[in-house]
C-alpha positions as a Markdown table, in Angstrom:
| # | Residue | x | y | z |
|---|---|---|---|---|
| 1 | Unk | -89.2 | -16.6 | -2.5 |
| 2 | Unk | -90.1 | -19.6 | -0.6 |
| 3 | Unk | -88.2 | -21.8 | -2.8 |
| 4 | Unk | -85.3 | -19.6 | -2.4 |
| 5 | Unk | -85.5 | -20.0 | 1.0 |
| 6 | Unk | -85.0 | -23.3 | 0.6 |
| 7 | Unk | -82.3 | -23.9 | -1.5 |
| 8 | Unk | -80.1 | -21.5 | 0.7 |
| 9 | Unk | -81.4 | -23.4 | 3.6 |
| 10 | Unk | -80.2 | -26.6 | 1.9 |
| 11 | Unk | -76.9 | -25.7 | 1.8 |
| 12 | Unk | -76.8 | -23.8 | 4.6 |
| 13 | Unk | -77.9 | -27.2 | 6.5 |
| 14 | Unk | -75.6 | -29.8 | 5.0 |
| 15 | Unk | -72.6 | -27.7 | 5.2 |
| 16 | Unk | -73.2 | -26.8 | 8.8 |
| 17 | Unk | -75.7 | -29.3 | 9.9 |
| 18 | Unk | -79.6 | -28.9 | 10.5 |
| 19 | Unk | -79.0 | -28.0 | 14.4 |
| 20 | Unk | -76.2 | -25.4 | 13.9 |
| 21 | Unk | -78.0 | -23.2 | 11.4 |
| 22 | Unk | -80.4 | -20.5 | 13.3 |
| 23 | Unk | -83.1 | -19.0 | 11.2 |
| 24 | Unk | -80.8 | -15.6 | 11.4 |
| 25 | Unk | -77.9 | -17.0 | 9.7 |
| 26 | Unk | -80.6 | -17.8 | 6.8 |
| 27 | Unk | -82.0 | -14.7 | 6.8 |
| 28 | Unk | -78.6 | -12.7 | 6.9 |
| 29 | Unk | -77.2 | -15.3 | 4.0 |
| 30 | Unk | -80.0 | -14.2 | 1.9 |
| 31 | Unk | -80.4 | -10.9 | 2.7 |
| 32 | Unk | -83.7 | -10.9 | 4.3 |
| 33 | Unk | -85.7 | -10.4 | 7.1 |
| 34 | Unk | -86.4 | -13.6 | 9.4 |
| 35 | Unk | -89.6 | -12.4 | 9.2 |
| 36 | Unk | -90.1 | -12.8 | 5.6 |
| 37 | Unk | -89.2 | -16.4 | 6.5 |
| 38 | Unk | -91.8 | -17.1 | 9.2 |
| 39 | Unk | -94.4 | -15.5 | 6.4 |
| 40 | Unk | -93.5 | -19.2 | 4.4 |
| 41 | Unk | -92.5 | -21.0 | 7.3 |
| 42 | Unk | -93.8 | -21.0 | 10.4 |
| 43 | Unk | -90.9 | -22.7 | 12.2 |
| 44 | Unk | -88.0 | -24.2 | 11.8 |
| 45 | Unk | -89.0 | -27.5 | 12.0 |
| 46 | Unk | -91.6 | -26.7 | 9.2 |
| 47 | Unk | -88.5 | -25.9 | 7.2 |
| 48 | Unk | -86.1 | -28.6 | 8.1 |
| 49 | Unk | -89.0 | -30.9 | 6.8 |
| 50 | Unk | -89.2 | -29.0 | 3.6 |
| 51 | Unk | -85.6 | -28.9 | 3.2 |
| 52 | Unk | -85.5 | -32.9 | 3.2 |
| 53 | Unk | -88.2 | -33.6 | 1.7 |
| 54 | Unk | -87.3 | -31.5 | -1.6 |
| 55 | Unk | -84.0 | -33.1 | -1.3 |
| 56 | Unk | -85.2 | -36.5 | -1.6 |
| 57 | Unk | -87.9 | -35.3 | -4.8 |
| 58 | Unk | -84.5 | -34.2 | -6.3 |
| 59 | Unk | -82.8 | -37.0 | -6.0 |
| 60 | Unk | -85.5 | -39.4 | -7.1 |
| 61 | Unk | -86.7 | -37.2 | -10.0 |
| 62 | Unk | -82.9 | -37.1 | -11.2 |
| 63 | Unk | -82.6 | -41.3 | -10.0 |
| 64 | Unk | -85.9 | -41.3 | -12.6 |
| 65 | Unk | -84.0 | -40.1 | -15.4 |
| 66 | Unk | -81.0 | -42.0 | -15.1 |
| 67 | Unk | -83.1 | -45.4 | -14.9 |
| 68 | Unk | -84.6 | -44.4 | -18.6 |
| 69 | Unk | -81.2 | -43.9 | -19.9 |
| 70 | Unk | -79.3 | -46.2 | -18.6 |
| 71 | Unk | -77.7 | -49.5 | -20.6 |
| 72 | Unk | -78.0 | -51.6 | -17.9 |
| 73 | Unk | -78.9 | -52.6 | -14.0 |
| 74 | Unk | -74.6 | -51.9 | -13.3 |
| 75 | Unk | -73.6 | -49.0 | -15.6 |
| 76 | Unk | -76.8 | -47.2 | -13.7 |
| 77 | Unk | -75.9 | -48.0 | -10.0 |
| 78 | Unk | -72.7 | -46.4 | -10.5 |
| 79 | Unk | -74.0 | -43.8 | -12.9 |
| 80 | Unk | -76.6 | -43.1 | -9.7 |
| 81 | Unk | -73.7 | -43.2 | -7.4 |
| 82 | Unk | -72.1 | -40.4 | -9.0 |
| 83 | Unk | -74.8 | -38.5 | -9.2 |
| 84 | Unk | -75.5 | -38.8 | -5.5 |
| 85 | Unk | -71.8 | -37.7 | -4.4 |
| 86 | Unk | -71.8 | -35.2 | -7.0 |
| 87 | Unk | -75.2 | -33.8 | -5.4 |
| 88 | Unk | -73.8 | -34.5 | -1.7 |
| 89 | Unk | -70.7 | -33.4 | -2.1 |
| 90 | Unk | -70.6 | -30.2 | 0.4 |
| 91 | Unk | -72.5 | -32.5 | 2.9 |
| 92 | Unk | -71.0 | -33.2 | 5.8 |
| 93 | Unk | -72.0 | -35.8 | 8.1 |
| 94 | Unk | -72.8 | -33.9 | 11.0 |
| 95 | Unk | -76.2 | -33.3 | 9.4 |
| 96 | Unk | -77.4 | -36.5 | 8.8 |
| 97 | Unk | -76.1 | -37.0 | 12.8 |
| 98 | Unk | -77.9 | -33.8 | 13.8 |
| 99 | Unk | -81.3 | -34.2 | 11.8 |
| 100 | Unk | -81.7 | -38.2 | 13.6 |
| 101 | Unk | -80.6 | -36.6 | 17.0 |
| 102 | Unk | -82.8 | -32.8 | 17.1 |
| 103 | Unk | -85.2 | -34.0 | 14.7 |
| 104 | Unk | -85.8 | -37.7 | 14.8 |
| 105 | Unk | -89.7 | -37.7 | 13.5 |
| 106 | Unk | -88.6 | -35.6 | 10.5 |
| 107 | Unk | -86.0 | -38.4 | 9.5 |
| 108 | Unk | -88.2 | -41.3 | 10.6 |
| 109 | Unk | -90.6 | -39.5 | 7.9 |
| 110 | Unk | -87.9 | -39.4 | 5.7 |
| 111 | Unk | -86.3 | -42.4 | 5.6 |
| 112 | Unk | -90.0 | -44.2 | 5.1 |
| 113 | Unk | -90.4 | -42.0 | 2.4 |
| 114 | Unk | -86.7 | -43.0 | 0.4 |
| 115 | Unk | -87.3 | -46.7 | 0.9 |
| 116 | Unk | -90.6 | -46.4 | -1.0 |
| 117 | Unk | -89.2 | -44.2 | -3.3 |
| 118 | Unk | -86.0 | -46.1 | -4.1 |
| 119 | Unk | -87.0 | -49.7 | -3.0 |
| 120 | Unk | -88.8 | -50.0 | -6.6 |
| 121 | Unk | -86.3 | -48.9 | -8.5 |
| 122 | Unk | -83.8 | -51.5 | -7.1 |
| 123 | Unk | -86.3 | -54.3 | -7.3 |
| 124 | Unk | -86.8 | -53.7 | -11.4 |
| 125 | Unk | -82.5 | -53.4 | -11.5 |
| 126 | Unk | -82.1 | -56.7 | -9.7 |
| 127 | Unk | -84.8 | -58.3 | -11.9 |
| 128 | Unk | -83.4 | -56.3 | -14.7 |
| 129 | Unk | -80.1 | -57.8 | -13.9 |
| 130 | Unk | -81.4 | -61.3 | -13.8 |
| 131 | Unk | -83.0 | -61.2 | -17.0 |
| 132 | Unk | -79.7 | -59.9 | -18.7 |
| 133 | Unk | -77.8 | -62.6 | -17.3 |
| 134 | Unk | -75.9 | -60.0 | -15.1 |
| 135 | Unk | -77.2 | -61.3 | -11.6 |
| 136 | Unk | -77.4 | -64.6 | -10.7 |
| 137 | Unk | -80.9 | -66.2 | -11.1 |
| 138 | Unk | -81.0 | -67.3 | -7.3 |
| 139 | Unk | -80.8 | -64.2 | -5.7 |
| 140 | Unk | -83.5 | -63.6 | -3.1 |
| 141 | Unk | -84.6 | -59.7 | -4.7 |
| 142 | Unk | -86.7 | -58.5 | -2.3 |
| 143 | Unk | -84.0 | -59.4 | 0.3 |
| 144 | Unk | -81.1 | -58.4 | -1.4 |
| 145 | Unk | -83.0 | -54.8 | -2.5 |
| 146 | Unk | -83.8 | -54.0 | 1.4 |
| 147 | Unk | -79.8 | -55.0 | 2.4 |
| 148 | Unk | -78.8 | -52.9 | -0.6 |
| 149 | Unk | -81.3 | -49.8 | 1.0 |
| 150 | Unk | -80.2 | -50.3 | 4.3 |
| 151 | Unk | -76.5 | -50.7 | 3.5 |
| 152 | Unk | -76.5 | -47.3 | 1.7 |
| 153 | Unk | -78.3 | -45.7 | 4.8 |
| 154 | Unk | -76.1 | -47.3 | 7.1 |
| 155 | Unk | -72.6 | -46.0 | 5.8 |
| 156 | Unk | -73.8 | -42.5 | 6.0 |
| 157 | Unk | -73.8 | -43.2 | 9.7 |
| 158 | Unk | -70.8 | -41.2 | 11.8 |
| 159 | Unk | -71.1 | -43.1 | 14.9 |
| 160 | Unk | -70.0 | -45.8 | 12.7 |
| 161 | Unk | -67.7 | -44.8 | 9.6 |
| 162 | Unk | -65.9 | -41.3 | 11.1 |
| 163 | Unk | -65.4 | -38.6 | 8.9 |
| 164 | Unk | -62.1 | -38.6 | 10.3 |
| 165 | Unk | -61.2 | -42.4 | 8.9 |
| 166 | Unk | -63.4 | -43.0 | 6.1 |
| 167 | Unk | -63.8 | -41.0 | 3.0 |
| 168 | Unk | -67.6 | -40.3 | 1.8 |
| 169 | Unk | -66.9 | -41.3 | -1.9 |
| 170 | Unk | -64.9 | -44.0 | -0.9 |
| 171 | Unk | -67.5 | -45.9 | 1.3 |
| 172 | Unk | -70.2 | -45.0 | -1.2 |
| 173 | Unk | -68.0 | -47.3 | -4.0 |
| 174 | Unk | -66.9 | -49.4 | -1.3 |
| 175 | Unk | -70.5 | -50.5 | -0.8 |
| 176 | Unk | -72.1 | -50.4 | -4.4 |
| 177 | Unk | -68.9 | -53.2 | -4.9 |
| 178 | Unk | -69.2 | -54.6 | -2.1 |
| 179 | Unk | -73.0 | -55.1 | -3.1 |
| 180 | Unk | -72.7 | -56.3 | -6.8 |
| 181 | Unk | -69.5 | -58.6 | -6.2 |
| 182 | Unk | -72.5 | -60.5 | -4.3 |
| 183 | Unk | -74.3 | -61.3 | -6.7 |
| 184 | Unk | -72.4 | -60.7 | -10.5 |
| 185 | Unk | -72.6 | -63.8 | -12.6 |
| 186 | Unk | -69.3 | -64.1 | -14.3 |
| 187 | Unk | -70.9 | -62.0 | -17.3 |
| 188 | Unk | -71.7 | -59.4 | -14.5 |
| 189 | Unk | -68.3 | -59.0 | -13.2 |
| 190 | Unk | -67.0 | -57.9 | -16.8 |
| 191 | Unk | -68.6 | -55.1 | -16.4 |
| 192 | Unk | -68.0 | -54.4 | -12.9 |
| 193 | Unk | -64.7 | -54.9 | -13.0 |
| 194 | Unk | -64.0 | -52.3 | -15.8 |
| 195 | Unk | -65.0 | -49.7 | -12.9 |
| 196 | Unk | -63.3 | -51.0 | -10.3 |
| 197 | Unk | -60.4 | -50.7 | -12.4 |
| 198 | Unk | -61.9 | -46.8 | -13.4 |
| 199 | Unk | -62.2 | -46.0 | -9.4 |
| 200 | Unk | -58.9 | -47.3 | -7.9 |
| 201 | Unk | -56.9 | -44.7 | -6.6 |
């Protein structure tokens, strides 16, 4: 049950956002008692923290997987990037607004958690890269892995990019060209530019 509480919960709160969801709409979407909910959780903030936190094992596990079967450091940022829209796709951005603003020690938590999560895994693509002859040998990698982190954590950020103006998926390849235009060596942008060509509109 408890993991059925959270999956509802989960879409429940990126649909509608973390703030807007009352532990009565969960129970009445799942056809439950609230207190059947408080027997696994013993408020909402306890579940708001599981909610994210299984989120980001998700995404990491499934990140995991792609980074064994991927051909190289390129084909798997954008093969990761699909993954993550598809995944995100009924997200909307009030709820990454609403979890920083009502619950700001939850995503402090979290976002420690995804840098040492992901920050690994974009370290070995970037050295990865290098070695292929995909990156250029110069690049500074444990800069260019924390600009890449915070970059991707940045344009999820309505204050800044408006739900209104910019599309999700469109900033998300925006970025990851934006990104790897930086630092392709001419071998590199072969490759990248055969999806650039695959995303235009």
């Amino acid at each position: 049950m408890k993991a059925k509480i959270i999956s509802k919960s989960e879409e429940l709160f990126l649909s509608l956002g973390f703030k807007n969801v009352t532990m009565d709409e969960i129970a009445n979407a799942m056809g439950i008692s609230k207190k059947t909910i408080y027997s696994h959780f013993s408020n909402k903030v306890e579940l708001v923290r599981s909610v994210t936190f299984s989120i980001l094992e998700y995404i990491h596990k499934n990140i995991e997987q792609i980074n064994e079967n991927s051909v190289n450091p390129i084909e798997k940022m954008y093969d990761i990037n699909i993954f993550i829209m598809d995944y995100l796709r009924n997200e909307r951005g009030s709820a990454q607004f609403q979890l920083k603003k009502y619950y700001p020690t939850i995503f402090e938590q979290l976002e420690l958690k995804k840098f040492e999560k992901m920050h690994s895994s974009v370290e070995n693509s970037l050295k990865k890269g290098i070695e292929l002859k995909l990156f250029r040998a110069d690049i500074d990698v444990a800069f260019i892995s924390r600009i890449y982190f915070i970059g991707m954590s940045g344009i999820r950020d309505t204050t800044v990019f408006k739900e209104n103006q910019f599309n999700k998926n469109y900033l998300m390849n925006s970025y990851l060209e934006y990104h790897l235009r930086a630092i392709v060596t001419d071998k590199g942008f072969k490759i990248l530019n055969k999806h650039i060509q695959k995303n235009k509109p």
